[in-house]
N, C-alpha and C positions, 0 to 999 in steps of 0.2 A: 504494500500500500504506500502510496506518495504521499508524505508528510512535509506540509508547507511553513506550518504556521510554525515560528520559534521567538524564542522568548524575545528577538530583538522588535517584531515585526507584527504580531499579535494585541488584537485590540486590547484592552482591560477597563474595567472600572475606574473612574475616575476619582474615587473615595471609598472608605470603608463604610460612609453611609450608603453609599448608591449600590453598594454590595449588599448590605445586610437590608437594605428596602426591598431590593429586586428578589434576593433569596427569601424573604419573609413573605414577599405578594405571591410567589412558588409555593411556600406553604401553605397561605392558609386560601385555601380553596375550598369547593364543594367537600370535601371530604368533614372538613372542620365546621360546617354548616348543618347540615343534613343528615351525619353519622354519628360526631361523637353526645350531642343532646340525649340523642335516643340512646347508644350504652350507656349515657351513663344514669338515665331512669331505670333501664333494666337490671344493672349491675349496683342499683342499691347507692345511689347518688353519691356521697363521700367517698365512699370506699373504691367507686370506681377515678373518681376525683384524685384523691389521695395516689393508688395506683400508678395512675398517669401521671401524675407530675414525678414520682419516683423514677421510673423507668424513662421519662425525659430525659432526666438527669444524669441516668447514668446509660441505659441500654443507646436512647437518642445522641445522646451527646458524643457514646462511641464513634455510630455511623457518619453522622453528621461532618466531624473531624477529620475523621480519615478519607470521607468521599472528597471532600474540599481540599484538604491538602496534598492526596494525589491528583486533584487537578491544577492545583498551582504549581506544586511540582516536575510533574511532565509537563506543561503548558500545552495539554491536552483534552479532548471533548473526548466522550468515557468511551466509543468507538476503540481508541487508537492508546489510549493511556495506562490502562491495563498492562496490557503486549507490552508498554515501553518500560515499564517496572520490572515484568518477570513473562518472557516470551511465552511459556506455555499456558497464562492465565488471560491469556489474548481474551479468547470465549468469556472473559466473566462480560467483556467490552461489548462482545455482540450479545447479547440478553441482556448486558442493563439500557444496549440501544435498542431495543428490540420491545421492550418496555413501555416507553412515551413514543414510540409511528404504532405501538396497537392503542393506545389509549389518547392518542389527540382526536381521531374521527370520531369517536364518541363523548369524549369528553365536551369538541363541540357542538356536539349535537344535544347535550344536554345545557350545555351552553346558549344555544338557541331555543331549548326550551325558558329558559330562565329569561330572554326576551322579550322572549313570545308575551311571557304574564308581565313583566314590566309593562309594555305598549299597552297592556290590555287595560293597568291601573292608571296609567298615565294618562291616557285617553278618558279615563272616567266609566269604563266598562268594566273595570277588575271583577264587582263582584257577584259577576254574570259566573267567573273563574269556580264561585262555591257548590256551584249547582252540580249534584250527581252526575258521573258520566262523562262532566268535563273535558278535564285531562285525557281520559282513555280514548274520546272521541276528537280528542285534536292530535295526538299521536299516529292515530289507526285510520285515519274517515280521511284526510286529502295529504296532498301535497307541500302544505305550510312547512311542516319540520325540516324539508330540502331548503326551502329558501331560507327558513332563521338561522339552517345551522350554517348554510353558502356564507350568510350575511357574517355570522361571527367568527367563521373563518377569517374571511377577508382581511379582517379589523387586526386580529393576529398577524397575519403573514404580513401586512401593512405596517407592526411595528415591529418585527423582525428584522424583514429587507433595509430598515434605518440601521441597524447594528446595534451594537453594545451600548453605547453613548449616549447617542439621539433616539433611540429605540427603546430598548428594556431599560436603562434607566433612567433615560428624563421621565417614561411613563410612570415608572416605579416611584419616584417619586411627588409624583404629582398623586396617583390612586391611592396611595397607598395611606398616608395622611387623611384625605378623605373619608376613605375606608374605615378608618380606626376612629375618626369623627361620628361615620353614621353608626357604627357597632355600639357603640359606648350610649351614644342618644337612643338609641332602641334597646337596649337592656335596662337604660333608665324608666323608660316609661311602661317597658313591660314589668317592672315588677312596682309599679306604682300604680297599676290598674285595679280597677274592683268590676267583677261581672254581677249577673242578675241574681244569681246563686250564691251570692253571698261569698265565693271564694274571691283570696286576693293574690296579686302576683308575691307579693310575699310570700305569702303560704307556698307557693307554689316553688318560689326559691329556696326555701326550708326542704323540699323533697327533692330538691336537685342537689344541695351544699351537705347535708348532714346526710351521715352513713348511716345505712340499715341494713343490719346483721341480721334482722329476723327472719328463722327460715334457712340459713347461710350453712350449708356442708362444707370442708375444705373443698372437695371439687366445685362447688360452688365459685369459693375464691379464686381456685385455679383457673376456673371459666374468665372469672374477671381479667387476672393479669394476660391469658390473652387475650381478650378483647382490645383493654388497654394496649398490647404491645400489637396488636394487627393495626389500632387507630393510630399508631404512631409512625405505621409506612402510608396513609392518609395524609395525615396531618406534617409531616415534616419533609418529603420529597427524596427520602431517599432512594436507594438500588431501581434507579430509573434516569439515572446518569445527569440527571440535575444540576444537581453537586458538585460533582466533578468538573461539570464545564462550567458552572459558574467560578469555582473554585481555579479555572484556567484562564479567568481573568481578573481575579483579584492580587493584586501588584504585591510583589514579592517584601518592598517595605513596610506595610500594613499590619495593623496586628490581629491576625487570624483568629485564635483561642478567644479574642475580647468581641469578634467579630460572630465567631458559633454563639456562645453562650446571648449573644443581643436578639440570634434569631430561635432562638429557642424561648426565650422568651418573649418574643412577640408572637410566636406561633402560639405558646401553650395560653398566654395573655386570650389570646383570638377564640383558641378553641373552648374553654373555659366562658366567654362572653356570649360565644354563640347558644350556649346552653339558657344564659341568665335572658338572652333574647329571645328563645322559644319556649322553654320548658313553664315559665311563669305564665305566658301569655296563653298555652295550649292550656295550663291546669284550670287560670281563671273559665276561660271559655266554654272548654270543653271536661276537664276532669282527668283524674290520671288515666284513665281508658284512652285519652287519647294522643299519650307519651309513647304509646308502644308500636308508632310505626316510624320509618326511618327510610332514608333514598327519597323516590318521587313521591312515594305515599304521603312522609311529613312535608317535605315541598309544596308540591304542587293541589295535593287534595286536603289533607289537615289545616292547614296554614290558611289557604283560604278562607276557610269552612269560619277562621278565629274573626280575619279580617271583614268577613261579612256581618261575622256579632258586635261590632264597633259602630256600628250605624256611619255616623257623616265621614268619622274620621277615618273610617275602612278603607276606603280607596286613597287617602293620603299615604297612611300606615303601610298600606302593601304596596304602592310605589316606591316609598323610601327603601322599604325591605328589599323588593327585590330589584333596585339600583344597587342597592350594596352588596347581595349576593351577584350579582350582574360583573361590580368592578372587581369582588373576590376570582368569580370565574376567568373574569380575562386574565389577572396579573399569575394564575396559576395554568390558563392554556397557552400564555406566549412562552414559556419557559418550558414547557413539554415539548414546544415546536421548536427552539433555539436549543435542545440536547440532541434531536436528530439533525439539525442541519449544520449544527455547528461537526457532528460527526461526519456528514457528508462531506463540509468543508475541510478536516483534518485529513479524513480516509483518502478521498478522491481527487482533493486540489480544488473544488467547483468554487466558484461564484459565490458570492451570499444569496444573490440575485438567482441564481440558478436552482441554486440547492432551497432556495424558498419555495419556488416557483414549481418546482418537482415536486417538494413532499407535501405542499396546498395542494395540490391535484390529484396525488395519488389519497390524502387524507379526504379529499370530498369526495372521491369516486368509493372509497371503502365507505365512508359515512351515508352516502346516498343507499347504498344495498343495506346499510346497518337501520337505516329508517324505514328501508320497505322492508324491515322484517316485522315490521307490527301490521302490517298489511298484506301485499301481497305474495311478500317469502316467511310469512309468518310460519313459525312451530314452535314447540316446545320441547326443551330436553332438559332431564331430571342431571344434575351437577353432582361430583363425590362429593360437595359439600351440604347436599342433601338437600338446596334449592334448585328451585327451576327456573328458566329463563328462557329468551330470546335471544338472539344474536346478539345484542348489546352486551347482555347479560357473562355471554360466553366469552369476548372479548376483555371483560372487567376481570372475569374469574382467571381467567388466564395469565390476565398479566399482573395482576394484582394479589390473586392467590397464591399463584405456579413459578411464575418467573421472579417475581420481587425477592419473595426469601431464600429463592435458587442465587438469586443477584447476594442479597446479604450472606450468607452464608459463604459463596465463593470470596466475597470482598475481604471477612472476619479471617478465612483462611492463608488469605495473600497477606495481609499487614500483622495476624497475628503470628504464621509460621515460615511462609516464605522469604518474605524481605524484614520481614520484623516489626513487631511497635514503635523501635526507636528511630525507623524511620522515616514514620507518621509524626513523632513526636520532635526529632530532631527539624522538620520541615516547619510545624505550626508554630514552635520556639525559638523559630530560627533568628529572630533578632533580640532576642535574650527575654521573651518574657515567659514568665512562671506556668509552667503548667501543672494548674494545681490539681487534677487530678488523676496524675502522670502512673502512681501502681494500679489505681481502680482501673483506668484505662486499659493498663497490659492485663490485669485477669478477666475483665470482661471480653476484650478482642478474642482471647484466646482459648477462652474456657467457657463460662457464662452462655454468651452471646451465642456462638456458635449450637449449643445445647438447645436454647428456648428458639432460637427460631429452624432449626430441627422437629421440634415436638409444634409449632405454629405451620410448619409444610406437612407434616403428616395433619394433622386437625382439617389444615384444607385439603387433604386427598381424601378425607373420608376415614380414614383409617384410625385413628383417636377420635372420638367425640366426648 
């Protein structure tokens, strides 16, 4: 493979801010919106709280570091940078590329779903959105989902083609600020709400913040911590070569370690809010019966269903909402699209312009068949993971069940056995600062880590439940 780009002559971030906004707008995505609320009403609020910010700290923070500092290291997108560390672990490079080109055509196409109900609130028809049937009948019944997901494609590969600079992060910093504006304003007034029932979003944050043991077996617990640790390849972007290519252009004089630990804490800040913005607002409404659905169900069908019981202020409340899930989605599908093209650009030598221009076409031509499977390639097929799905479905499972912890585990093997910890750690320290959690680091890379997401690849084969 032709490899062009070197350290002399490769773009980079223009700041450790512009680094840790862009990697933060990569994490917190739909995953942080629509998945961690619902575990964590299921897994018994605190305890799955609690959980997650553990395993942040120390299982997250592993990957996190070491994905980002082998991409500054090689000054490589995760294609090519793998191979350039240790030639036989070439392969972890194509499956962690292999990753984000199967999950950007669906991602925008859920992406376009999220659109779709923006235009709908904004126009002042949102909460037509609450009616039975809705959703299923604008998925399945025309053509729309091609053009909103074409549209939000676009919008992507249009801030890609700018580059690093003028693209992902002038955007990153503009959305992203926003973003943590509107989060913060909608969890304030969702749990400042009182419905007809007499409950209040208070209450309702009391069942998402405070742990309940009652009922709790150790496998119980055990259910939780993975939950926790599957929402943590959600929520923070790893083994999907993110990382590493962001991490291929953040400037070698920067301080890395100060840099992980800021987006770590804006992710878990985000995911942790997303909760205190739905879980209050579903209890007032609707009751905890209606905590327990999660993906499009809490999206697009529950959510509405809240914003229709607001009377005037329904259609305000669910435009703002799903503006801000709108700019979570973009600032987490432009960085799925800039891990393949930036590999296209290391692997191949292409263009930005070309290698945009290639994987937007190939990503709407898979997206287009992935939308007619709710219609006319519709089927169903039963998953090891003992759900059923469509073609979306399949795509999700695969890369996000199969590939992702195939990705972690190959990663955890290379920095903990092959090339070593210390040369994760000599890279992220490299201009003298402390890495303070330099032995957790080495037993988790090497031991720990490697284990639990072991027994998280067998859970998604089916094979533990």
């Amino acid at each position: 493979m032709k490899q062009i780009k070197t350290k002399e002559n490769r773009n980079s971030f223009s700041s450790s801010l512009g680094f840790v906004l862009a990697a933060a707008g990569s994490a917190v995505g739909l995953g942080n919106i629509w998945r961690f609320p619902y575990l964590a009403a299921k897994d018994g609020g605190g305890i799955f709280l609690f959980t997650y910010i553990i395993l942040a700290l120390t299982f997250g923070f592993t990957l996190i570091i070491s994905e980002v500092a082998i991409g500054r290291k090689t000054k490589q997108s995760a294609l090519t940078a793998f191979g350039k560390l240790d030639k036989k672990s070439g392969w972890i490079g194509v499956f962690a590329s292999l990753v984000p080109f199967m999950i950007l055509p669906y991602y925008c196409i859920i992406g376009g779903w999220v659109l779709k109900y923006f235009t709908a609130f904004a126009a002042g028809s949102g909460l037509e959105t609450a009616q039975d049937g809705y959703f299923t009948g604008f998925i399945t019944g025309n053509y729309q989902t091609i053009i909103f997901d074409a549209v939000f494609l676009i919008a992507c590969a249009l801030i890609i083609y700018r580059g690093v600079n003028k693209g992902i992060e002038a955007i990153s910093k503009v959305l992203m600020p926003v973003l943590l504006i509107f989060v913060v304003a909608i969890a304030v007034f969702s749990i400042t709400i009182k419905g007809d029932q007499g409950r209040t979003g208070l209450e309702g944050l009391k069942v998402y913040v405070i742990p309940d043991f009652s009922g709790k077996s150790f496998n119980d617990i055990f259910i939780v911590v993975l939950d926790a640790m599957g929402q943590l390849f959600y929520s923070i972007s790893v083994a999907m070569g993110i990382m590493v290519t962001y991490g291929s252009y953040f400037k070698d004089e920067n301080n890395l370690i100060k840099s992980v630990n800021q987006i770590e804490f804006f992710d878990t800040l985000v995911a942790f809010l997303a909760g205190v913005m739905i879980i209050p607002a579903v209890y007032v409404f609707i009751g905890e019966e209606g905590m327990q659905s999660s993906g499009p169900g809490l999206m697009f069908v529950t959510l509405p269903k809240v914003f229709a019981q607001m009377g005037i202020f329904g259609n305000i409340f669910g435009a703002v909402f799903f503006l801000m899930v709108l700019l979570a989605a973009l600032t987490s599908a432009i960085s799925v699209l800039e891990a393949v093209v930036a590999s296209m650009i290391d692997a191949f030598g292409w263009s930005r312009g070309k290698a945009t221009f290639i994987e937007s076409a190939v990503a709407l031509v898979i997206g287009i068949v992935i939308c007619l499977g709710y219609n006319v390639f519709y089927f169903e097929l039963k998953l090891p993971n003992g759900s059923t799905g469509q073609l979306l479905d399949i795509f999700d499972y695969l890369s996000n069940n199969i590939l992702m912890p195939v990705v972690a585990i190959g990663t955890c093997i290379l920095v903990g056995w092959i090339v070593k910890p210390k040369t994760i750690i000599d890279e992220a320290a490299k201009n003298g600062e402390k890495f303070g959690r330099k032995k957790f680091f080495v037993v988790m890379v090497k031991f720990i880590e490697p284990v639990l997401l072991f027994v998280l690849l067998l859970g998604s084969l089916g094979i533990i439940k």
